[in-house]
C-alpha positions as YAML, in Angstrom:
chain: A
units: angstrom
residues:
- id: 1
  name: UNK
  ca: [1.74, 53.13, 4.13]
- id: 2
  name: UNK
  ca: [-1.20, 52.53, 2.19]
- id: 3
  name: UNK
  ca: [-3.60, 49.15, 2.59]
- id: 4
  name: UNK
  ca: [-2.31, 47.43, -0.13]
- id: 5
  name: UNK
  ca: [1.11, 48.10, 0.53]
- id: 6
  name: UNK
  ca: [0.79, 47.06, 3.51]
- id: 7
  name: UNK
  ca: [-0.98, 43.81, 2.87]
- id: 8
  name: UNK
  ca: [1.43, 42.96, 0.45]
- id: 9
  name: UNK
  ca: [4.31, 43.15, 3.55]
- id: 10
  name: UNK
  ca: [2.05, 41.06, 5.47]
- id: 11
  name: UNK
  ca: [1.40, 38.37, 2.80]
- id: 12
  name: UNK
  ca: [5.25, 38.31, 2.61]
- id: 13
  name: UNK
  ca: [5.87, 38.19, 5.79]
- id: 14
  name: UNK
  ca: [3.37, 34.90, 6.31]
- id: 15
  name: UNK
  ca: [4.74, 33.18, 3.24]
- id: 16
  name: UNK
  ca: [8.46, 33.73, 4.92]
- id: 17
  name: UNK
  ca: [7.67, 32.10, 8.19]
- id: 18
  name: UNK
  ca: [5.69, 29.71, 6.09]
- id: 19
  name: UNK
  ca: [9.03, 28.39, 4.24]
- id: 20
  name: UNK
  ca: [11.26, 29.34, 7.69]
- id: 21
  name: UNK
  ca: [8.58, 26.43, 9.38]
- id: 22
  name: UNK
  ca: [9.02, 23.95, 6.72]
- id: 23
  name: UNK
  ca: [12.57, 24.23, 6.23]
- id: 24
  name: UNK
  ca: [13.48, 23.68, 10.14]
- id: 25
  name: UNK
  ca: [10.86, 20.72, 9.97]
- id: 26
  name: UNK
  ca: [12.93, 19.08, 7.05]
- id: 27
  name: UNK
  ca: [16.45, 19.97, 9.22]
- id: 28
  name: UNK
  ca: [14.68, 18.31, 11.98]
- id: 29
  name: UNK
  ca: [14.14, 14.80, 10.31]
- id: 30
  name: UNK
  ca: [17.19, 15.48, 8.69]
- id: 31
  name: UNK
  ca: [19.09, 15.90, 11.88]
- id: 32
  name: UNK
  ca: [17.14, 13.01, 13.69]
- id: 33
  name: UNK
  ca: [18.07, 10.56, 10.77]
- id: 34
  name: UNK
  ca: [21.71, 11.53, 11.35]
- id: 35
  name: UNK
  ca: [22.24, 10.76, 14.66]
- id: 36
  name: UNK
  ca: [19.50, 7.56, 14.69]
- id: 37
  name: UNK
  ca: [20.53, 6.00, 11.37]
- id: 38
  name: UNK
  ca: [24.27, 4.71, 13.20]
- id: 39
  name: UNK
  ca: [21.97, 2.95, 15.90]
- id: 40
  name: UNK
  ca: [20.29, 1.05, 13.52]
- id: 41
  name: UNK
  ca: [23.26, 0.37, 11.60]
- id: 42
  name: UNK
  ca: [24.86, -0.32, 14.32]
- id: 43
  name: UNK
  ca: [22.51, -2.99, 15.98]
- id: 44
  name: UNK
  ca: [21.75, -0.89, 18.78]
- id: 45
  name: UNK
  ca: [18.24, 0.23, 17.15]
- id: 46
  name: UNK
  ca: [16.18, -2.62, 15.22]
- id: 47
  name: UNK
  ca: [15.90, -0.98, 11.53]
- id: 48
  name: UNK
  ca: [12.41, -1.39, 11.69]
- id: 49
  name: UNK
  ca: [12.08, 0.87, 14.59]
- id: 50
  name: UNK
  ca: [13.78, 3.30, 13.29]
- id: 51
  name: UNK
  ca: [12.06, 3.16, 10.01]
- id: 52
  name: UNK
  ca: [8.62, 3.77, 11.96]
- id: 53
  name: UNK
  ca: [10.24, 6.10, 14.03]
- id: 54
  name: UNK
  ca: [11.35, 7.76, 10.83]
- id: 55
  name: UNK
  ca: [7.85, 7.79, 9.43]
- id: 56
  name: UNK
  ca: [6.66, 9.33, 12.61]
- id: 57
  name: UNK
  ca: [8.74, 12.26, 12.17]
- id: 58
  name: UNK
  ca: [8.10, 12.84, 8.64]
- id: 59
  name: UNK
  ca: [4.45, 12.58, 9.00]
- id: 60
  name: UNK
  ca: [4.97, 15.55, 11.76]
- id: 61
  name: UNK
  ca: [6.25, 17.66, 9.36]
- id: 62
  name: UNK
  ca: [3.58, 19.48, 7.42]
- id: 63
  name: UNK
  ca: [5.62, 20.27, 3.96]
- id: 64
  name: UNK
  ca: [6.66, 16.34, 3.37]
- id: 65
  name: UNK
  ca: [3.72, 14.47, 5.49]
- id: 66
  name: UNK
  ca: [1.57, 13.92, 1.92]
- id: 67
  name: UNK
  ca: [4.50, 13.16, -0.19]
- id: 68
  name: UNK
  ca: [5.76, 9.41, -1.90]
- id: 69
  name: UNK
  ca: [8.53, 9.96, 1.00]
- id: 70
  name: UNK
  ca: [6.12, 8.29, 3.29]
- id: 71
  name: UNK
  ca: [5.27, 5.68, 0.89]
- id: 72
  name: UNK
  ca: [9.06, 4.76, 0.44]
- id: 73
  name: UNK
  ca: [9.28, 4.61, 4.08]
- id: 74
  name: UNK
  ca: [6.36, 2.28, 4.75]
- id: 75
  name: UNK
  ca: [8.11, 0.19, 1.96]
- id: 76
  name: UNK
  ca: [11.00, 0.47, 4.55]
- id: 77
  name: UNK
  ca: [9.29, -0.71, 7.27]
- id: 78
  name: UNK
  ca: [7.64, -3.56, 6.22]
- id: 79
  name: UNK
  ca: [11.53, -4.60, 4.22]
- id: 80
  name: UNK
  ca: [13.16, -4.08, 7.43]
- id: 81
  name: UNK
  ca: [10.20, -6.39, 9.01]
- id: 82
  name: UNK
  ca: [10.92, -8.98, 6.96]
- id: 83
  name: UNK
  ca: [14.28, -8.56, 7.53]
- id: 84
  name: UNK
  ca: [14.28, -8.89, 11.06]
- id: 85
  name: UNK
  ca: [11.91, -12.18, 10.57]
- id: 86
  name: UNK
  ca: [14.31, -14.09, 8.72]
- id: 87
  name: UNK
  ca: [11.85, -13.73, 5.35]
- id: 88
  name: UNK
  ca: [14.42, -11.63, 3.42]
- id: 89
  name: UNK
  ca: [18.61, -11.77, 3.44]
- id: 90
  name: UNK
  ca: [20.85, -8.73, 4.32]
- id: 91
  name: UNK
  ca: [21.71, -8.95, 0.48]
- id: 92
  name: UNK
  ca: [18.11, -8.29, -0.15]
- id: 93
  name: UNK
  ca: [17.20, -5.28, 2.75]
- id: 94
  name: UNK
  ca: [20.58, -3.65, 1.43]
- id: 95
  name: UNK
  ca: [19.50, -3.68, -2.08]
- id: 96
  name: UNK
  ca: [15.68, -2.32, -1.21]
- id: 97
  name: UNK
  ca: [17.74, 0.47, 0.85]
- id: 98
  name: UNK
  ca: [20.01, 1.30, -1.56]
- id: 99
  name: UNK
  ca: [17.26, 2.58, -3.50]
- id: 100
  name: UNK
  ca: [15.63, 4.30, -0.85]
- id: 101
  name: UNK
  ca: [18.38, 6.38, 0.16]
- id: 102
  name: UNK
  ca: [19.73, 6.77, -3.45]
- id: 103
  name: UNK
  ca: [15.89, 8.50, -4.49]
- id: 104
  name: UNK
  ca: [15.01, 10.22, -0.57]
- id: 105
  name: UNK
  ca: [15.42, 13.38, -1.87]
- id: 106
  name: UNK
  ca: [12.90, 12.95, -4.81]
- id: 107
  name: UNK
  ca: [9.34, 12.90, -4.76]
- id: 108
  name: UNK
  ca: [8.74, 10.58, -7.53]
- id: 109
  name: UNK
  ca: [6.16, 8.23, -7.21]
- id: 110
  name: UNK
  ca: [8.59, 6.09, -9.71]
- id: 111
  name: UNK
  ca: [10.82, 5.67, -7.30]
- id: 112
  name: UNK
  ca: [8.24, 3.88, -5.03]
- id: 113
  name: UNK
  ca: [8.43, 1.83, -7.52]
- id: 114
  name: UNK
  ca: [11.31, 0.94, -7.83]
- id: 115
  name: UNK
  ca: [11.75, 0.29, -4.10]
- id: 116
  name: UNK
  ca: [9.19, -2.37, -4.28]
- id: 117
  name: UNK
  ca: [9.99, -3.82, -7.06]
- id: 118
  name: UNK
  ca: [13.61, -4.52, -4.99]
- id: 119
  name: UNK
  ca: [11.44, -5.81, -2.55]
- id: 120
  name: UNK
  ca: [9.55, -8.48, -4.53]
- id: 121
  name: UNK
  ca: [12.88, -9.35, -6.10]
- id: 122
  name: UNK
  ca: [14.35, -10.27, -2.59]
- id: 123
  name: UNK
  ca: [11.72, -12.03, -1.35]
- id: 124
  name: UNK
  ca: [11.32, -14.27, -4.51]
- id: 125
  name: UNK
  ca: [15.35, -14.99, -4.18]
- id: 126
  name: UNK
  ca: [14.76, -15.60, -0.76]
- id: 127
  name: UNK
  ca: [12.13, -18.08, -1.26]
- id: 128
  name: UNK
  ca: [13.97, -19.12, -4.05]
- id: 129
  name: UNK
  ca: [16.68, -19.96, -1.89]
- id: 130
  name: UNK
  ca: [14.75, -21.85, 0.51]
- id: 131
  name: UNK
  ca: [13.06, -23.90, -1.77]
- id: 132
  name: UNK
  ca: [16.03, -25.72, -3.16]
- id: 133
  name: UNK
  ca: [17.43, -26.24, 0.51]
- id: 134
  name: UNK
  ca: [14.34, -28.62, 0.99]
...
């Protein structure tokens, strides 16, 4: 085998346990949103604990840690704060995490977007709400 045949076999051999490492890192916050996310809903995790848990992971794993994923889930966290404090309704969280999990897949700053604009929405019904119970 000559040098540059044989570099070539090397450079594909890197790039494939490049993608092999980045795919099991994806299955791995994959799999640890599977089996954590019916805590939370459950009541047995606080959502915003699993949210940062969440973010933890994802920032571990080298192929998504730059992406608007972690964005969407600091969005997440601080709903799911709020949540938790009484500052937004179920009604509200639900609607900011029905976004969320509708755009996870997709790296679209857009969708960022969108998530907080759900956000603002809730809390301004929220305080909305409160307002007219004084």
């Amino acid at each position: 085998m000559d040098t540059r045949t044989a570099a070539v076999v090397l450079a594909l051999s890197l790039c494939g346990c490049a993608i092999f490492t980045e795919t099991y890192g994806i299955q791995e916050v994959d799999n640890w949103v599977r089996s954590n996310e019916p805590l939370a809903e459950s009541g047995k995790m606080k959502w915003s604990d699993f949210y940062a848990q969440y973010l933890e992971k994802v920032s571990a794993a080298p192929v998504i840690s730059q992406s608007p994923v972690v964005e969407r889930l600091g969005i997440m966290i601080t709903a799911s704060l709020f949540y938790e404090q009484g500052r937004l309704d179920r009604t509200g969280f639900e609607s900011v995490q029905r976004i969320v999990r509708t755009y996870q897949t997709i790296d679209d700053p857009a969708a960022n977007m969108l998530a907080r604009s759900a956000l603002v929405r809730a809390l301004e019904h929220k305080g909305a709400q409160g307002a007219s119970l004084r």
